[in-house]
C-alpha positions in Angstrom: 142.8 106.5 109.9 143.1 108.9 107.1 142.7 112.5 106.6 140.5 113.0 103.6 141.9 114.9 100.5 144.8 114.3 102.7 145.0 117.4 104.6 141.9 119.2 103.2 139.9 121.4 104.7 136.5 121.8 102.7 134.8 124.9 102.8 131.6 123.1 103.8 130.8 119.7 104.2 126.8 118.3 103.5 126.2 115.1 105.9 123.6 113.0 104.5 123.0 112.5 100.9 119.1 112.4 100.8 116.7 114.9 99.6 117.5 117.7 101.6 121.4 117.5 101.7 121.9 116.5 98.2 119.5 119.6 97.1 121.9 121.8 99.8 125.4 120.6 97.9 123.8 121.7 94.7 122.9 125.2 95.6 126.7 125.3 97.4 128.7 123.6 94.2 126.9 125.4 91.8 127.7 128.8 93.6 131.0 127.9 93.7 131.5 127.1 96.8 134.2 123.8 98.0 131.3 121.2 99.1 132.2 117.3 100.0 129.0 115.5 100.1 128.3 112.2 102.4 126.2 110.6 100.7 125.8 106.7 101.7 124.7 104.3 98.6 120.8 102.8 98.6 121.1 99.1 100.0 120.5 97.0 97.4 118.9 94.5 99.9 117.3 95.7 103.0 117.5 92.8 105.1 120.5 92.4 105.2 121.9 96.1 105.1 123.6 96.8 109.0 123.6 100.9 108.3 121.3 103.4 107.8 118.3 104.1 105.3 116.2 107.0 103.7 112.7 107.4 103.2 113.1 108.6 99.3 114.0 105.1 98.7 110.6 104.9 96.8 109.1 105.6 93.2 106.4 108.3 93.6 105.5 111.7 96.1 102.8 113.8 96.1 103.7 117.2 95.1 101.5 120.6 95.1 101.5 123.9 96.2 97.3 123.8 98.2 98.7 122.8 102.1 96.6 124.1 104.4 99.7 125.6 106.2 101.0 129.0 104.3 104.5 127.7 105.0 104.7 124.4 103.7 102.7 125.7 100.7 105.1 128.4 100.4 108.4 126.2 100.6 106.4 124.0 97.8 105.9 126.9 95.7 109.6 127.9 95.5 110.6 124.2 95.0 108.4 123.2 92.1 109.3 126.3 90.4 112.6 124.9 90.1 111.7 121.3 88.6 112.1 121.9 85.1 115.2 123.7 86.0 116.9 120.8 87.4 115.3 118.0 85.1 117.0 120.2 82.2 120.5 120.7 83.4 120.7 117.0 84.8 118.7 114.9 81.9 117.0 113.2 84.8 113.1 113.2 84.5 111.7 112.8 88.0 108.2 114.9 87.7 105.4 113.7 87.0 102.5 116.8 86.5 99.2 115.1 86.6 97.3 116.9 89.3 96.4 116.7 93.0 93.4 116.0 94.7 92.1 117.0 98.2 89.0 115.6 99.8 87.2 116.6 103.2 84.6 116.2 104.9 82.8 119.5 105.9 82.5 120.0 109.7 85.6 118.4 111.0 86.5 119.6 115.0 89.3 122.1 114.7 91.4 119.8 117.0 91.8 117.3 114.2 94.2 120.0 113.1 96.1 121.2 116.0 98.8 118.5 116.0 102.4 118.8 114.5 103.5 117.0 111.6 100.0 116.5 110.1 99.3 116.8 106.5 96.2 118.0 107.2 98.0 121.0 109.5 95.5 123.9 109.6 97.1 126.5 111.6 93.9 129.2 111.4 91.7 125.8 112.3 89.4 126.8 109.2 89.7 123.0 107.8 91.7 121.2 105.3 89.7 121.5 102.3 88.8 125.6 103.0 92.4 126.2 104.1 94.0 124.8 101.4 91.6 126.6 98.6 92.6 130.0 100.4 96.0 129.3 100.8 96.4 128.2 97.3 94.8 131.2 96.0 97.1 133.2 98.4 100.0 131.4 96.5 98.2 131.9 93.2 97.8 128.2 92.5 94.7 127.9 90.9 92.3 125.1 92.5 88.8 123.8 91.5 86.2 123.3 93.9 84.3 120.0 93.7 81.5 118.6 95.4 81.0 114.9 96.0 79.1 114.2 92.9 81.4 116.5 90.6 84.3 114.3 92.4 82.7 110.9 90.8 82.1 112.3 87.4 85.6 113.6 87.3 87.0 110.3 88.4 84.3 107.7 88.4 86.4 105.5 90.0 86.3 107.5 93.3 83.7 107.2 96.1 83.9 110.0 98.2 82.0 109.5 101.6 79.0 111.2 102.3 79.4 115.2 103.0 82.5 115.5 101.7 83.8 117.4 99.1 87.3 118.8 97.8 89.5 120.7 95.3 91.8 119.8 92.3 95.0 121.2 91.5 96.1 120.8 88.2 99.7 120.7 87.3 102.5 121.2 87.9 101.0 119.5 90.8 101.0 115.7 90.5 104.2 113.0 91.8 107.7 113.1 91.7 109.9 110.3 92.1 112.3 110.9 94.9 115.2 108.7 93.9 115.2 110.3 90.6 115.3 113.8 92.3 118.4 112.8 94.4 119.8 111.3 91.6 119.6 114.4 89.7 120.4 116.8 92.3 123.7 114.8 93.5 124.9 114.7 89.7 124.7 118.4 89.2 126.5 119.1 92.3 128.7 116.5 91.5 129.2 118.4 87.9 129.5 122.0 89.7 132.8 120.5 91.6 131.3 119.2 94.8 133.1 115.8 96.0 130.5 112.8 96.6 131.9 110.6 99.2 129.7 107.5 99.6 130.5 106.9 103.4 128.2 107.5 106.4 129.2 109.6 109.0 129.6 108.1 112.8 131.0 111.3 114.5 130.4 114.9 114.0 132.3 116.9 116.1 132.1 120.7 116.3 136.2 121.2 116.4 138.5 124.3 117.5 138.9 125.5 113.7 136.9 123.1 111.5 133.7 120.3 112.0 135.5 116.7 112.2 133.6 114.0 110.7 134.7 110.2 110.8 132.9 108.0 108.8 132.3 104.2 108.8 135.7 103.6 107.5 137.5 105.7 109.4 138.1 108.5 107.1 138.3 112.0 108.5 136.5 114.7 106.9 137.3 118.0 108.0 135.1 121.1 106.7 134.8 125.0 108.1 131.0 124.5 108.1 128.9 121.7 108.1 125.4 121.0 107.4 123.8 117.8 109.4 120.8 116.4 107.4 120.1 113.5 108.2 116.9 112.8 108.6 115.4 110.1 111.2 119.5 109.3 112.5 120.1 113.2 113.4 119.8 113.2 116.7 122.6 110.2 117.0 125.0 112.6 115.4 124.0 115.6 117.9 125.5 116.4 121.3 122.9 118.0 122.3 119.5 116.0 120.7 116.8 117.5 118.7 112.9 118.0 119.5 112.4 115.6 117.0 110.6 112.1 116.9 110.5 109.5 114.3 107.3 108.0 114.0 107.1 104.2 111.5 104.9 104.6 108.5 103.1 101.9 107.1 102.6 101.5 103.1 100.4 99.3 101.3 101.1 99.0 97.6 97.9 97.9 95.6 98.9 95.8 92.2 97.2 97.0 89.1 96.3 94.1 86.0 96.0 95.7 83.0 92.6 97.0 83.3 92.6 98.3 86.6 96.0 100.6 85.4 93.3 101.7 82.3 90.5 102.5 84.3 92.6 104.2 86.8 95.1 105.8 84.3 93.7 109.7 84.9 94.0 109.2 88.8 95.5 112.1 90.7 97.5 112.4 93.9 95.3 112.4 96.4 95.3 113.2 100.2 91.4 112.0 102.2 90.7 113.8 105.3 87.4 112.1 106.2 85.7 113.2 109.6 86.0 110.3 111.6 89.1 108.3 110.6 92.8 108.9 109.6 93.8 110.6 107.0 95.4 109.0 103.9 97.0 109.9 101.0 97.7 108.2 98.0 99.5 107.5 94.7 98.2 107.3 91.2 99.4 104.1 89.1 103.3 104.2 89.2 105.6 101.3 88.0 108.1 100.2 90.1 111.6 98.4 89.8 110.0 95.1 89.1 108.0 96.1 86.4 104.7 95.9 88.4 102.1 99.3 88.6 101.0 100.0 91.7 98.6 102.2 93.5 100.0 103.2 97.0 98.3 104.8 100.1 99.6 105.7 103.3 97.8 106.7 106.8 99.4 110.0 108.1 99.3 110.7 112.1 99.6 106.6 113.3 101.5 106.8 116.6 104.6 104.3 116.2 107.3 106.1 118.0 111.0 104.8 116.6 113.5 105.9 119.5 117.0 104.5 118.6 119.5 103.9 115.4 118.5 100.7 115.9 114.8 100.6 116.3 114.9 102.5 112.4 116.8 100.6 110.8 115.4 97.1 111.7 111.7 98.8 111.0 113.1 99.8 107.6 114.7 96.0 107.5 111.3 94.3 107.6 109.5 95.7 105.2 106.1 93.8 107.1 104.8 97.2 109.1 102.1 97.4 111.3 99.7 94.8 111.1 96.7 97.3 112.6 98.0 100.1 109.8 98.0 97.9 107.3 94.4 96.9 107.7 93.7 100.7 108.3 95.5 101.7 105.0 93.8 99.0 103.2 90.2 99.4 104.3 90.2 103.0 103.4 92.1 102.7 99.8 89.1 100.0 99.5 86.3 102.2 100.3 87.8 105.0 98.4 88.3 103.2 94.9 86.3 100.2 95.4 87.4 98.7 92.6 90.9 98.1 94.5 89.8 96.0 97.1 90.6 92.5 95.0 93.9 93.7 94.3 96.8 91.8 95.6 98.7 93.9 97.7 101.8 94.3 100.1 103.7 96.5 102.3 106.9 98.4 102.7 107.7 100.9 105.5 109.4 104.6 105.8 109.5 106.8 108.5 108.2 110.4 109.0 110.8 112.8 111.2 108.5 115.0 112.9 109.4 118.3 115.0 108.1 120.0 117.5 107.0 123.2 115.1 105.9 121.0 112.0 107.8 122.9 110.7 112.0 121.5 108.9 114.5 122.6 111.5 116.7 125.0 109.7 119.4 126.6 111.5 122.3 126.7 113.1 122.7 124.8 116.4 126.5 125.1 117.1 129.6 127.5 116.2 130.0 125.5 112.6 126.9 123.1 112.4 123.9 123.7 111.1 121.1 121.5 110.4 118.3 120.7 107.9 115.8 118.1 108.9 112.2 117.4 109.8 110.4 116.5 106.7 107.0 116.3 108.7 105.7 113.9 105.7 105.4 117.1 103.7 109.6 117.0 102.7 109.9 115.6 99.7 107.9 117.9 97.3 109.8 120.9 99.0 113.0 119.4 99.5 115.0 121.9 97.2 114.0 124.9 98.8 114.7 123.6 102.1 118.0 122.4 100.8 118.5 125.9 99.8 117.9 127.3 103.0 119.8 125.1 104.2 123.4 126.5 102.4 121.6 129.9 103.0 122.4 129.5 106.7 126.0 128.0 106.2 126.5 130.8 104.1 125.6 133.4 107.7 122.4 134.3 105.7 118.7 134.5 108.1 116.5 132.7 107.2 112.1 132.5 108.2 112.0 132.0 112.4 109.6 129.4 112.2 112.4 126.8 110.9 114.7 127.8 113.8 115.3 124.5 115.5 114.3 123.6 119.1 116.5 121.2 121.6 114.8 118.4 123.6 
């Protein structure tokens, strides 16, 4: 067993290299601060890979500032801002400002909303399409109102059901690409003076005078502070266990010919809230790795609790999903852009970590350990700001009560 740096103490140690904890060693490093990063590698095959996995191990996420939660839209708002910031210093392009979509029907029960970890989270119960304009206009993000037919003439390769109607954001709303983010964030902390050690922890231990972490090949990292995100294995690094839940998500990828990408080539992000099934949200034409354009959709709230290490990790393995889900996800992309439904498709699975609040768990939950986690499915677009809060509180700074975490 070795003693990393040998004999080094950092001044704070980040333990998880996704989007939260790679945005939180950038705001460290590039204050100054002494910052070793434990960042684990993507799996280049996920069948065969024996550790753990991230749900930013994808191509393309909705980003805007309209949430019907104030919160969310406000964590959003300070994140977005920072984009172009962090695409300049790195050189890596990861945003992708073509506009956001909400549709709704009109009339939904207010208990549709009353749920944690819900995209369509209305806190006042006013409705996801109404909540989100006054929110937005709260945050001064300008969104247009559209009825159904305006919808179809906008996009005439939408079918909104009947009585709904929606909003559209323009940009800097749109996608990013969340491996291009991480990618960006862990090079400029990297290039601030961080260390990047591609290792996954197996013991955190809130010690005497410093947080003791020994990773998967028995190196010892020992830091004053440390800062725990990550995500859906958290709790396995926690004495004393989150109120957190990981719940399986489903994703069916649509694949484009040539002129399905043309007619859909102006398609926003999108997130559907009809009145009587889930709610979806969706991905405009994106290519991917293998050189194919997709159109993705996911269903938010589908109950498939993930309880152990184990259980996430062979869910992430498969790749097949839910077989009721993926008929669900499919059925609803096809109603929605009907010229979709011939489209040969396939699946892929993530995971959303969902906490009690619905609101990320920010805080500090021992003498020297803090944690940032709980992207509720609404992480990735404001995973900078989060990250920042996140050093905020290593740093002894307060941060908004709503993000304090709560214990199982």
């Amino acid at each position: 067993m070795t003693v990393y740096g040998p004999n080094h103490i950092f001044e704070f140690a980040v333990i998880g290299g996704g989007m939260f904890g790679a945005a939180a060693a950038r705001h460290l490093a590039t204050a100054g601060h002494d910052v070793v990063l434990l960042a684990p590698p993507e799996p280049e095959q996920r069948p065969e890979h024996g550790g753990p996995f991230a749900s930013h191990y994808d191509e393309a996420r909705i980003t805007r500032v309209l949430d019907a939660d104030p919160l969310w839209s406000a964590l959003a708002h300070a994140s977005i801002g920072r984009y172009a910031e962090i695409e300049a210093a790195s050189g890596v392009t990861f945003h992708h400002p073509q506009a956001y979509l909400g549709i709704g029907a009109e009339g939904l029960r207010e208990t549709k909303y009353d749920e944690p970890g819900r995209l369509d989270s209305a806190p006042g119960g006013d409705g996801f399409v109404a909540a989100s304009m006054r929110i937005g206009a709260e945050a001064e993000a300008s969104a247009e109102p559209l009825d159904a037919t305006a919808i179809t003439e906008r996009f005439p390769f939408l079918n909104p059901g009947s009585g709904e109607s929606g909003f559209l954001e323009a940009a800097p709303a749109g996608h990013i690409n969340p491996r291009e983010l991480v990618r960006a964030q862990r090079a400029l902390a990297e290039a601030a003076g961080a260390t990047l050690l591609p290792r996954t922890a197996v013991t955190v231990t809130d010690a005497i005078d410093a947080v003791d972490v020994l990773t998967d090949d028995a190196t010892r990292v020992l830091a004053r502070r440390a800062l725990l995100a990550a995500g859906a294995y958290s709790n396995e690094l926690l004495i004393r266990p989150l109120a957190l839940e990981v719940q399986a998500r489903t994703l069916v990828f649509a694949r484009l010919d040539a002129e399905q990408r043309e007619a859909l080539a102006s398609m926003p992000s999108i997130i559907h809230v009809p009145a009587d099934v889930p709610t979806t949200y969706l991905l405009p034409p994106v290519t991917y790795p293998d050189g194919e354009t997709y159109v993705k959709i996911g269903v938010d709230a589908w109950h498939h609790p993930l309880r152990t290490a184990s259980e996430i990790s062979e869910w992430f393995r498969t790749e097949s999903g839910d077989p009721e889900e993926r008929e669900t996800a499919d059925h609803q992309l096809n109603a929605l852009i009907p010229s979709l439904a011939s489209a040969p498709k396939h699946t892929s699975t993530c995971v959303y970590t969902i906490t009690a609040s619905g609101y990320p768990y920010v805080g500090m939950v021992s003498e020297r350990l803090a944690v940032a986690v709980g992207g509720n499915g609404k992480g990735a677009k404001s995973s900078d700001e989060i990250g920042r809060l996140g050093a905020a509180v290593l740093l002894g700074e307060a941060v908004d009560e709503r993000l304090a975490p709560h214990f199982a």
